[in-house]
DSSP file (Angstrom, degrees, kcal/mol; ACC not computed):
  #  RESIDUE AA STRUCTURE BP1 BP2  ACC     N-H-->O    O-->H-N    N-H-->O    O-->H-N    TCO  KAPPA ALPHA  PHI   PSI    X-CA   Y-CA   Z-CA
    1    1 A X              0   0    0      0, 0.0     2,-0.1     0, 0.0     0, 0.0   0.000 360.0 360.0 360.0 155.7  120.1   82.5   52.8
    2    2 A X        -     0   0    0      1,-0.1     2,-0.5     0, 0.0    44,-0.1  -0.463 360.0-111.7 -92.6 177.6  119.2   79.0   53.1
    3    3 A X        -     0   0    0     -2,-0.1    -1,-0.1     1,-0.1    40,-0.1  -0.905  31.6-122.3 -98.3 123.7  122.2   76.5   53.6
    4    4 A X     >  -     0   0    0     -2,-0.5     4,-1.0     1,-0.1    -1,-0.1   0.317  21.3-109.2 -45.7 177.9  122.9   74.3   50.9
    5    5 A X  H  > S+     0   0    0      1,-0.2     4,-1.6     2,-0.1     5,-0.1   0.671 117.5  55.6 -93.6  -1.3  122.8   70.6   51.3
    6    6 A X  H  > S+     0   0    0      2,-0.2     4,-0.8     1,-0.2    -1,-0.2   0.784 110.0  45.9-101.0  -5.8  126.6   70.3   50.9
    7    7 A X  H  4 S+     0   0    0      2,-0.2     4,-0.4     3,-0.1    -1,-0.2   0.612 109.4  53.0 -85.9 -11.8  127.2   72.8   53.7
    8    8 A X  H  X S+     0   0    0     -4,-1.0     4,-2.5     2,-0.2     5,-0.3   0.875 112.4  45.4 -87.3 -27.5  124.7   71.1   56.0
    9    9 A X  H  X S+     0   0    0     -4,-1.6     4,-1.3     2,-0.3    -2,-0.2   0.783 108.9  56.2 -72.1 -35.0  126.6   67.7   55.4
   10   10 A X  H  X S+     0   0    0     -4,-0.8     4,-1.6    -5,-0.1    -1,-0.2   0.833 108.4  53.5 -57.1 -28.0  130.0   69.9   56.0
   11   11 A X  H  4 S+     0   0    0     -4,-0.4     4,-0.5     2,-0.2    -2,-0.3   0.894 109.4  40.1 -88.6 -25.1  128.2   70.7   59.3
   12   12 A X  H >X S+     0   0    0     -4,-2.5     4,-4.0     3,-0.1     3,-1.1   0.889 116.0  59.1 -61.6 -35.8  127.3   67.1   60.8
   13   13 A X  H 3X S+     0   0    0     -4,-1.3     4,-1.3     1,-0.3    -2,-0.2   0.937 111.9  32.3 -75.8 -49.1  130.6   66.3   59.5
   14   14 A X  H 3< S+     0   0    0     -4,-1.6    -1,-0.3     2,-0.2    -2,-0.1   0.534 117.6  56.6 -44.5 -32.1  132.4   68.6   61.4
   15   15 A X  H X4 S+     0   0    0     -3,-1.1     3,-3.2    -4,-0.5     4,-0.3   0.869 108.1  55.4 -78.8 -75.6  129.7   68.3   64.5
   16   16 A X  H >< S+     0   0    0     -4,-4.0     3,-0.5     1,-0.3    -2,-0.2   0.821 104.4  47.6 -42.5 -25.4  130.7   64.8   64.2
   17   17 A X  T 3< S+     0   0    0     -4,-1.3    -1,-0.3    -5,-0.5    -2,-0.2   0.443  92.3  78.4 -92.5  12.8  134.4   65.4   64.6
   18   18 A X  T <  S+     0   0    0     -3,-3.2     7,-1.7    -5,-0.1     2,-0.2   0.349  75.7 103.3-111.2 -10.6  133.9   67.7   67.6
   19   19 A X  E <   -A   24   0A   0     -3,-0.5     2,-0.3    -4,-0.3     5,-0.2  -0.560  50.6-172.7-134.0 132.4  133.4   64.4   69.7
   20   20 A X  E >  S-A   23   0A   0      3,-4.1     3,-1.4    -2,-0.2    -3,-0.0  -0.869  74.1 -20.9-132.6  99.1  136.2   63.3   71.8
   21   21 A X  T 3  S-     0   0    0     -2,-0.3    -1,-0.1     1,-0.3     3,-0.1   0.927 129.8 -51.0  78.9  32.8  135.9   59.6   73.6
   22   22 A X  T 3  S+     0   0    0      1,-0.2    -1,-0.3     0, 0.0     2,-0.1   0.045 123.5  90.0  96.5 -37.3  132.0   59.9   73.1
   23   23 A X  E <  S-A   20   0A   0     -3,-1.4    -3,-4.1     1,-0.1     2,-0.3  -0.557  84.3 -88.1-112.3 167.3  131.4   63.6   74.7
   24   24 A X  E     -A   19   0A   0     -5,-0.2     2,-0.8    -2,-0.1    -5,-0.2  -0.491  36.7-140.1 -70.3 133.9  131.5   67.1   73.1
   25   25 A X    >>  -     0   0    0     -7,-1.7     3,-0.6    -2,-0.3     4,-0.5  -0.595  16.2-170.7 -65.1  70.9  134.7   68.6   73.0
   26   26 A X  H 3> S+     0   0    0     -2,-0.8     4,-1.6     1,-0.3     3,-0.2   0.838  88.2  48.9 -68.7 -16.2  135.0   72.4   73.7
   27   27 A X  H 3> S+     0   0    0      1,-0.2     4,-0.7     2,-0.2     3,-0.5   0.941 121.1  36.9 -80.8 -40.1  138.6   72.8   72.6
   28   28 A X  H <4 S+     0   0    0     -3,-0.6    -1,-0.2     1,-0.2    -2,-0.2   0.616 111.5  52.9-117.3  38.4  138.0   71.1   69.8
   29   29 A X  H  X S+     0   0    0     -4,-0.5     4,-1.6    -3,-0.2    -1,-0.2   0.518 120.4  42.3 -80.6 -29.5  134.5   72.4   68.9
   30   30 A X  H >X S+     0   0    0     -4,-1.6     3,-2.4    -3,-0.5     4,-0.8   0.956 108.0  57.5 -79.9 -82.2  136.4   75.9   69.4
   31   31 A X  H 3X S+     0   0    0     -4,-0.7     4,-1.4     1,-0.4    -3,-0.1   0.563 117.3  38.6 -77.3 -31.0  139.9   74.6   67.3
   32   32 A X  H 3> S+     0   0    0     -5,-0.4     4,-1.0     2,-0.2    -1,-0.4   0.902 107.9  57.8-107.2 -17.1  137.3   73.8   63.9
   33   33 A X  H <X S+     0   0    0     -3,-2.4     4,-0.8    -4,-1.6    -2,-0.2   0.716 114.5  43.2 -61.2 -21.6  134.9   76.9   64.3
   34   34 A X  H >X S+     0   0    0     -4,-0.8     3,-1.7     2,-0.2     4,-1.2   0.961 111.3  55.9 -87.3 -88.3  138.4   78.8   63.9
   35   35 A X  H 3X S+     0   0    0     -4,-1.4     4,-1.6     1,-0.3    -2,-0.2   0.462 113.3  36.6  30.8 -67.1  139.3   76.4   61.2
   36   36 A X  H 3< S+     0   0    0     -4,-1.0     4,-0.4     2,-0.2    -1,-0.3   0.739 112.9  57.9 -95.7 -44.9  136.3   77.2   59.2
   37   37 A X  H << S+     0   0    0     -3,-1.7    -2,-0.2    -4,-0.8    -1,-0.2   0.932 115.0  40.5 -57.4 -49.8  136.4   81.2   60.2
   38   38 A X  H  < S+     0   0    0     -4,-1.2    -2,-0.2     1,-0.2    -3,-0.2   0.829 120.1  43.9-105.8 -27.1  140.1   81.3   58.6
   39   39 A X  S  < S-     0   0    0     -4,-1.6    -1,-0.2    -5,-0.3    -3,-0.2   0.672  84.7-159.1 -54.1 -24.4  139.3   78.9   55.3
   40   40 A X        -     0   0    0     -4,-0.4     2,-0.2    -5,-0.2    -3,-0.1   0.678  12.5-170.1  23.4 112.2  136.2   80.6   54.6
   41   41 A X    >   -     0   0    0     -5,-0.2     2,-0.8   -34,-0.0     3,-0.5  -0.692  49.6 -49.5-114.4-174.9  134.6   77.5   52.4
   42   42 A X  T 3  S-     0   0    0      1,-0.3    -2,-0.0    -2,-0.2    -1,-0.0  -0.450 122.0 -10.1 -72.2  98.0  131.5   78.5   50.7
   43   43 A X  T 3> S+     0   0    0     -2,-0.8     4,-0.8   -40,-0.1    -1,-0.3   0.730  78.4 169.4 121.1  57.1  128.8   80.1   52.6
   44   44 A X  H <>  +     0   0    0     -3,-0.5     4,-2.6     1,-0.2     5,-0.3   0.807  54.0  75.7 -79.6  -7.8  130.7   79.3   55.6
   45   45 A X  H  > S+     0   0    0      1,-0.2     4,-2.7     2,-0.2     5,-0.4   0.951 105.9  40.6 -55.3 -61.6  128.4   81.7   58.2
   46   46 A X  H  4 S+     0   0    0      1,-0.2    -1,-0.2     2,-0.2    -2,-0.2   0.603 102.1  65.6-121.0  47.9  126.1   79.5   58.0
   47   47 A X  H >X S+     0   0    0     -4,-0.8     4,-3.8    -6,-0.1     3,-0.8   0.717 110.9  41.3 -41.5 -70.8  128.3   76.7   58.2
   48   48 A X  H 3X S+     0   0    0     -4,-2.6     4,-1.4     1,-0.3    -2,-0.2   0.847 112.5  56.9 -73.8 -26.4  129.0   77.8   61.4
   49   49 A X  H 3X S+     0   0    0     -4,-2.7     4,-1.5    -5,-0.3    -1,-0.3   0.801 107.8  41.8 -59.2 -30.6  125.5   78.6   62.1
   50   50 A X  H <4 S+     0   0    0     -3,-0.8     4,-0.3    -5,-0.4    -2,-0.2   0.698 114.6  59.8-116.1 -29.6  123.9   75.2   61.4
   51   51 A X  H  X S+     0   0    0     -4,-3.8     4,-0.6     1,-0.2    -2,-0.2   0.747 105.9  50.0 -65.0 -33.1  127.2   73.9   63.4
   52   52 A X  H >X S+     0   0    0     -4,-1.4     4,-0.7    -5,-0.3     3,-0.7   0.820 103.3  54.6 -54.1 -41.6  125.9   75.9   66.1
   53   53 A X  H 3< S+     0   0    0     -4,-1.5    -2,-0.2     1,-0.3    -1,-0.1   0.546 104.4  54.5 -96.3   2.9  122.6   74.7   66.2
   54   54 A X  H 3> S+     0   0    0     -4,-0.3     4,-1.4     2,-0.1    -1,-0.3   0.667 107.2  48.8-103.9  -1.6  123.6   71.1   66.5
   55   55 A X  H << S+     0   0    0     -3,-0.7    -2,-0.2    -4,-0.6    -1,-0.1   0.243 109.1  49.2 -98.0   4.9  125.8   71.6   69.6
   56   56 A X  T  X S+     0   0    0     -4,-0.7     4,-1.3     3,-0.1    -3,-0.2   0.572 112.2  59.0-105.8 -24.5  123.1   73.7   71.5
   57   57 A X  T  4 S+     0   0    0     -5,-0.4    -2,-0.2     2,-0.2    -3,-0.1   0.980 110.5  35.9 -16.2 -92.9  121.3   70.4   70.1
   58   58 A X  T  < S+     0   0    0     -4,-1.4     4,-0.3     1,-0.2    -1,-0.2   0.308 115.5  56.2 -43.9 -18.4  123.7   67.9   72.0
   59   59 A X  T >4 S+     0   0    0      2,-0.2     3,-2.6     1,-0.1    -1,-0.2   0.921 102.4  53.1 -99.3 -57.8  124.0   70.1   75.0
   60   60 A X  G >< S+     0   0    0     -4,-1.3     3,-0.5     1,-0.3    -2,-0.2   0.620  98.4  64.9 -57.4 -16.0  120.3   70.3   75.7
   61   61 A X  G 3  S+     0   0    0      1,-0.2    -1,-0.3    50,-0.1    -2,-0.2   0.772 101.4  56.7 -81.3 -11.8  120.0   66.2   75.6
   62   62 A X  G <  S+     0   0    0     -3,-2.6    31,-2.2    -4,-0.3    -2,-0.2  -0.049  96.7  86.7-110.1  33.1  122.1   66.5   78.6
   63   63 A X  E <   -b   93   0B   0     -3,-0.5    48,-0.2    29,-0.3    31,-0.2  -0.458  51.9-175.6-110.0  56.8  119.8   68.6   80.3
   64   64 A X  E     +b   94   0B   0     29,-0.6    31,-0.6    46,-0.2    46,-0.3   0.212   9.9 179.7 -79.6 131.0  116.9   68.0   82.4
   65   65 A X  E     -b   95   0B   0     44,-1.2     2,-0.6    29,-0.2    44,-0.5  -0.461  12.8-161.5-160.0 128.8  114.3   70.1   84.0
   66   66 A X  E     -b   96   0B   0     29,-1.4    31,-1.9    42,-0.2     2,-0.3  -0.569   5.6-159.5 -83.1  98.0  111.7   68.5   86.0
   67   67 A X  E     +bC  97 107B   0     40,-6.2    40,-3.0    -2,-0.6     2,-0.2  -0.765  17.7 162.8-103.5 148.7  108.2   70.5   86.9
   68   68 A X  E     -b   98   0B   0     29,-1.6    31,-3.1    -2,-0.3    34,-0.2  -0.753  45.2-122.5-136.3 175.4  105.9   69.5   89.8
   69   69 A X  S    S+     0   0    0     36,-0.3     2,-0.3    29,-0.3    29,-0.1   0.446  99.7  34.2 -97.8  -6.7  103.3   71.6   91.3
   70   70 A X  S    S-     0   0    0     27,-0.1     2,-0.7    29,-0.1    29,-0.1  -0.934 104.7 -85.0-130.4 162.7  104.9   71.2   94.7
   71   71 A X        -     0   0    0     -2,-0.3    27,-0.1     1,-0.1    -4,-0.0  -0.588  50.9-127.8 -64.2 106.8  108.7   71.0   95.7
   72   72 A X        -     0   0    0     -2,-0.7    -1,-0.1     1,-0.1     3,-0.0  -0.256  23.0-104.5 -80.0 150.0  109.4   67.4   95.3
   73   73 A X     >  -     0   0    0      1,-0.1     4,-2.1     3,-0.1     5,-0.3   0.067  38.5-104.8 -57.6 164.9  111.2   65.5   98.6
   74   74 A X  H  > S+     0   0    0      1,-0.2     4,-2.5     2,-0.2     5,-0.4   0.918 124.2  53.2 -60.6 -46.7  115.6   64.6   98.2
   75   75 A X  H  > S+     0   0    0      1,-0.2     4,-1.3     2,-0.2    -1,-0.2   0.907 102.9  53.5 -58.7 -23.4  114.5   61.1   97.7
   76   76 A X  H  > S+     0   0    0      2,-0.2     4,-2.3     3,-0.1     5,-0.3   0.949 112.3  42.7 -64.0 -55.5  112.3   62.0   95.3
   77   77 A X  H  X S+     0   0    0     -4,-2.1     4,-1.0     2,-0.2     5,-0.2   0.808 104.4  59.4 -44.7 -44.2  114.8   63.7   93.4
   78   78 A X  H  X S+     0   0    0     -4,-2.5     4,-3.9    -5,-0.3     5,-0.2   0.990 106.5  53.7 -46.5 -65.3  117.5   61.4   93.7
   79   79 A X  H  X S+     0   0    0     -4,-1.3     4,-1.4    -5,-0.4    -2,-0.2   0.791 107.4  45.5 -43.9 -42.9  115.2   58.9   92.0
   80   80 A X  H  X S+     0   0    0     -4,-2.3     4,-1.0     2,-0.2    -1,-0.3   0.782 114.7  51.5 -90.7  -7.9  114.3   60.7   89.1
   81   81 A X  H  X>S+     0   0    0     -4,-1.0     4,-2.5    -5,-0.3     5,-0.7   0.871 111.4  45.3 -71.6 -39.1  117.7   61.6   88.7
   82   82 A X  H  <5S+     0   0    0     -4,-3.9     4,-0.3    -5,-0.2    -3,-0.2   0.772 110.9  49.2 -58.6 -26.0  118.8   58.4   88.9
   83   83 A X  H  X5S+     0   0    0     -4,-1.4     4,-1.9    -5,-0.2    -1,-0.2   0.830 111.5  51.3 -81.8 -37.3  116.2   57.0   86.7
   84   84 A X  H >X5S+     0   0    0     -4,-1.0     4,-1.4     2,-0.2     3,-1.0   0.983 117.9  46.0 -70.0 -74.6  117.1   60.3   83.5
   85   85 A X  H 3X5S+     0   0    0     -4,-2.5     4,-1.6     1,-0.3    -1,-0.2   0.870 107.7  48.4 -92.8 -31.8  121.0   59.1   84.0
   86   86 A X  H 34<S+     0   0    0     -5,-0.7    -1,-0.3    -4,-0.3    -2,-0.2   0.978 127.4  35.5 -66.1 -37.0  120.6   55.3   83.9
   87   87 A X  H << S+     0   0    0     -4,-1.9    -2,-0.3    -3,-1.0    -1,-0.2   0.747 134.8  16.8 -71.6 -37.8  118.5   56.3   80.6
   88   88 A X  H  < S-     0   0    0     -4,-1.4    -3,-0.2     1,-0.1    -2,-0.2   0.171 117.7 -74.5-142.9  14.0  120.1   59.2   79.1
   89   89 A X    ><  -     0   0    0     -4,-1.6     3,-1.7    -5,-0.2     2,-1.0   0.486  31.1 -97.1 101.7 127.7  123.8   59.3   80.6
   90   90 A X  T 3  S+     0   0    0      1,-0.2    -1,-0.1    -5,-0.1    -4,-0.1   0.284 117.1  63.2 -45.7  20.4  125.8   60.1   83.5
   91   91 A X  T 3  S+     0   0    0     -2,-1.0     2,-0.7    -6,-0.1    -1,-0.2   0.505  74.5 116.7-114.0 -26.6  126.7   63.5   82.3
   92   92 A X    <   -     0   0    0     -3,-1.7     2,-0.3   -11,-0.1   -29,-0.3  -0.480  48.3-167.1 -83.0 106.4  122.7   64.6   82.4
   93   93 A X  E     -b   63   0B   0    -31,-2.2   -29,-0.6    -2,-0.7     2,-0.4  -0.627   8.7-154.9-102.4 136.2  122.6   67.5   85.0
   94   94 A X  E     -b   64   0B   0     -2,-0.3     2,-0.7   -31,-0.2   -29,-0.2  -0.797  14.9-156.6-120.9 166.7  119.0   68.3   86.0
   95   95 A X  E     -b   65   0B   0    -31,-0.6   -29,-1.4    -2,-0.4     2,-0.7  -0.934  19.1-141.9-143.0 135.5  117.0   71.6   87.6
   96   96 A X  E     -b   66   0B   0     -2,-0.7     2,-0.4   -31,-0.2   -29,-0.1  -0.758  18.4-170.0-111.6 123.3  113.8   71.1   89.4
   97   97 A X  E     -b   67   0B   0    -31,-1.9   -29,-1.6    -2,-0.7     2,-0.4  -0.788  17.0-144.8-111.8 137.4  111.1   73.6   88.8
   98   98 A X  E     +b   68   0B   0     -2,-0.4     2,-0.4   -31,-0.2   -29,-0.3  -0.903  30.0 166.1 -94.0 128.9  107.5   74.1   90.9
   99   99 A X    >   -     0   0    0    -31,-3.1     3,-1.3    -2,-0.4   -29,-0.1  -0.888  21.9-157.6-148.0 112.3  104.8   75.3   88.3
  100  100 A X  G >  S+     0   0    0     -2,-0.4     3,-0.8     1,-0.3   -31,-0.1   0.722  74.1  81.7 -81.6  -6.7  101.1   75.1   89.4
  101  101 A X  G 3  S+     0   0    0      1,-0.2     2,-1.5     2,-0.0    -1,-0.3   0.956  74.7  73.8 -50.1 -39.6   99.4   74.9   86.5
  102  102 A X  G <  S-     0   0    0     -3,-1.3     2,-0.6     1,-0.2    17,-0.5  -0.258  86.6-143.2 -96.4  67.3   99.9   71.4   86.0
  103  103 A X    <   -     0   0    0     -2,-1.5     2,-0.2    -3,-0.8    -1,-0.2   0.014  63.2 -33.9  53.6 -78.1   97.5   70.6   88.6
  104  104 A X  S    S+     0   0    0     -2,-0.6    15,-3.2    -3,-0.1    16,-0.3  -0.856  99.9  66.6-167.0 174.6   99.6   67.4   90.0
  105  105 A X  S    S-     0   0    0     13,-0.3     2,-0.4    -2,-0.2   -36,-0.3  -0.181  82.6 -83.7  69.2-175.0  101.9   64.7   88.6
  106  106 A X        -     0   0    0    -38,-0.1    11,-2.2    11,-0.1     2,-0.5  -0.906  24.3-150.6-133.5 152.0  105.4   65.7   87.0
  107  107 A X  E     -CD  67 116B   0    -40,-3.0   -40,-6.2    -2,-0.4     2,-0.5  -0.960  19.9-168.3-142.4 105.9  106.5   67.0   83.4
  108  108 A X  E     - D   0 115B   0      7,-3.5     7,-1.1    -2,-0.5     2,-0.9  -0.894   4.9-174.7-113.0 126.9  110.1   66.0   82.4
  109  109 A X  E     + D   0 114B   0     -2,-0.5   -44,-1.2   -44,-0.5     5,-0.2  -0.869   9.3 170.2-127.7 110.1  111.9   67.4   79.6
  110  110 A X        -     0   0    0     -2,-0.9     2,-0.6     3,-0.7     3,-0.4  -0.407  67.0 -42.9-106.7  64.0  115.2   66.5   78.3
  111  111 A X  S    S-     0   0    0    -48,-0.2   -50,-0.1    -2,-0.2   -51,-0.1  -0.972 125.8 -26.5 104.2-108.5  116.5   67.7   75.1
  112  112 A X  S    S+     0   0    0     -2,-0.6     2,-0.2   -51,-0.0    -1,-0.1   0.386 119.2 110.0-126.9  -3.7  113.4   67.5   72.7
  113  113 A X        -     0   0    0     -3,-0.4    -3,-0.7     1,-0.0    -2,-0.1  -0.504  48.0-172.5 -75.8 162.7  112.1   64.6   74.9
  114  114 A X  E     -D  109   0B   0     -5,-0.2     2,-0.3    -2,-0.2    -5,-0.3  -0.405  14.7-173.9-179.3 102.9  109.1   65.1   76.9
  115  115 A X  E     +D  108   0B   0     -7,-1.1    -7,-3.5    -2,-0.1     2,-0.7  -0.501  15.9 175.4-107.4 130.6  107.7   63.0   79.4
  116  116 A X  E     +D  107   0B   0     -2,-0.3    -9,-0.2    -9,-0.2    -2,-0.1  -0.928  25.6 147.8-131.8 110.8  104.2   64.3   80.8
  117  117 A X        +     0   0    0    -11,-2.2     2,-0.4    -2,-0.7   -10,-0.1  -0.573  35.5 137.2-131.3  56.0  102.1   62.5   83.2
  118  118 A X    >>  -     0   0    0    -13,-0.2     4,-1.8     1,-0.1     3,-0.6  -0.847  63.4-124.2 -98.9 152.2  100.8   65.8   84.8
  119  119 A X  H 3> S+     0   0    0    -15,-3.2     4,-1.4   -17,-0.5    -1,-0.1   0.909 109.1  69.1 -76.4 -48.5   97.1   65.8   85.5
  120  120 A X  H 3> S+     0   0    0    -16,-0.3     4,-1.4     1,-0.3    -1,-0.2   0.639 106.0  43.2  32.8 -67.1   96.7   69.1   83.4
  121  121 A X  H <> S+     0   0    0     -3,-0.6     4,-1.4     2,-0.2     3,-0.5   0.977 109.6  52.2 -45.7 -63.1   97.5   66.8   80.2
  122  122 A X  H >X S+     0   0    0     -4,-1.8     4,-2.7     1,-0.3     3,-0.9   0.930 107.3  53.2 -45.2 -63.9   95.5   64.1   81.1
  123  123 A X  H 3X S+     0   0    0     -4,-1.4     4,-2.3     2,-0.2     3,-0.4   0.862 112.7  43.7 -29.1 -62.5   92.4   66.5   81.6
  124  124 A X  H 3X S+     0   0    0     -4,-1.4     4,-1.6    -3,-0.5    -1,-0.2   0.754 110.2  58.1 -84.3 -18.2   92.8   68.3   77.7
  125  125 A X  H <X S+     0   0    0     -4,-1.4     4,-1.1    -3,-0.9    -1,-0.3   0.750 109.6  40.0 -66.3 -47.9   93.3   65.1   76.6
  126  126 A X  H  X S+     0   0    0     -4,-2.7     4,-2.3    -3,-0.4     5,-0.3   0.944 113.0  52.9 -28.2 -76.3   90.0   64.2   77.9
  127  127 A X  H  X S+     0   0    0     -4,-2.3     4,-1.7     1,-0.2     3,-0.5   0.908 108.5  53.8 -47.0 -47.6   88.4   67.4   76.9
  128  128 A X  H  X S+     0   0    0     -4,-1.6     4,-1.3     1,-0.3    -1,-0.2   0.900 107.6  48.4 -73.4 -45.9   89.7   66.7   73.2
  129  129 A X  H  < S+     0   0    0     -4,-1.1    -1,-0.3     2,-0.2    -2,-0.2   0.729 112.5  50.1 -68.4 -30.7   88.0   63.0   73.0
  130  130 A X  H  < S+     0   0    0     -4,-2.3    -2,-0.2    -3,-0.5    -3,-0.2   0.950 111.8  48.5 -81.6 -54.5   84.3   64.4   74.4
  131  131 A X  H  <        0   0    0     -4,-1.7    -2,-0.2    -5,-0.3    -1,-0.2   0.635 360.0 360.0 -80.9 -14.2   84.4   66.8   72.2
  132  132 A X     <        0   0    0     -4,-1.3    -1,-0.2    -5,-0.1    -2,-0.1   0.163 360.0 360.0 -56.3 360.0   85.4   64.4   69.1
């Protein structure tokens, strides 16, 4: 069933109250999913659903993971970590992945950003414009 609009506005509101001093709270993302489980308000599964899906949201902007086609050097890593936290928070933990398809350059994703200067792009992006 779809979630009404007055249960998705009970779920930012609630999302929004989860937030302690700026960061997510887990006691007291756990203390209103119990809340809401022992009220039952109307159609409160997916309440709690649609409250779920905005804290795997939030969690995933504070998530990184960084492909190269080769295993990038520490100082290279330091630096793009250092550049992702001055940008996106000190909190943002990141996992550095080798994937050879993308030919060369590096492919960063964070959350639902996703910053691609891999040669791989550039190339279909090419192909798509000759063939236009």
């Amino acid at each position: 069933m779809k979630l009404s609009k007055e249960g998705r506005k009970l779920s930012k509101a609630l999302f929004r109250t989860s937030f302690v001093n700026g960061a997510l709270d887990s006691a007291r993302v756990s203390q209103i999913s119990e809340h809401v489980a022992q009220s039952k308000p109307r159609n409160y599964i997916g309440v709690l659903k649609e409250l779920a899906r905005l804290i795997r949201l939030e969690l995933a902007k504070k998530e990184a993971t960084i492909e190269s086609v080769t295993d990038l050097d520490a100082g290279e890593k330091n630096e793009i970590t250092r550049a992702l936290r001055a940008k996106y928070g000190a909190d943002v933990t990141t996992e550095f992945k080798t994937n050879s398809g993308i030919l060369g350059g590096v492919r960063i994703q964070i959350g639902s950003d996703v910053l691609d200067a891999t040669v791989r792009t550039r190339l279909d992006r090419l192909s798509v414009d000759l063939a236009a």
